[in-house]
C-alpha positions, 0 to 999 in steps of 0.5 A: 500500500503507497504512503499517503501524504499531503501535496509538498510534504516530505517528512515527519519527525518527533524528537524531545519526547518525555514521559510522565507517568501517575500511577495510571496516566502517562502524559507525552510531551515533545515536538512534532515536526512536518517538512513541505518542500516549497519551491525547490527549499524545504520548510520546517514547521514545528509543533510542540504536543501533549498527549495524555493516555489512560491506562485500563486493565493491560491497554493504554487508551488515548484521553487527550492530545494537543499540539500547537505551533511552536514559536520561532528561535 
């Protein structure tokens, strides 16, 4: 099965994830990046997300999540 992307994306990367666990709930955070090629450059577009799961017997479920953009440096 082909990957589906939308049109000039060409990546997606995550980095600085970090785990939080309380008893059972485990909070992500970290940086999620998208790379879209515009005009022969490529452009980063970096959001910052939290996800929040819910732990129920033996499986993990997904409560929450958020991701907004990250300000420039």
């Amino acid at each position: 099965m082909a990957e589906h992307r939308p049109e000039g994306e060409v990546e997606n990367r995550i980095s600085e994830t970090r785990v939080r666990l309380y008893g059972d709930t485990a909070v992500l955070t970290g940086i999620y990046a998208v790379v879209y090629e515009s005009n022969d450059r490529n452009i980063v577009r970096e959001n910052r997300y939290t996800d929040t799961y819910i732990k129920r017997g033996r499986r993990w479920y997904l409560a929450a999540s958020h991701f907004s953009l990250r300000r420039e440096r």
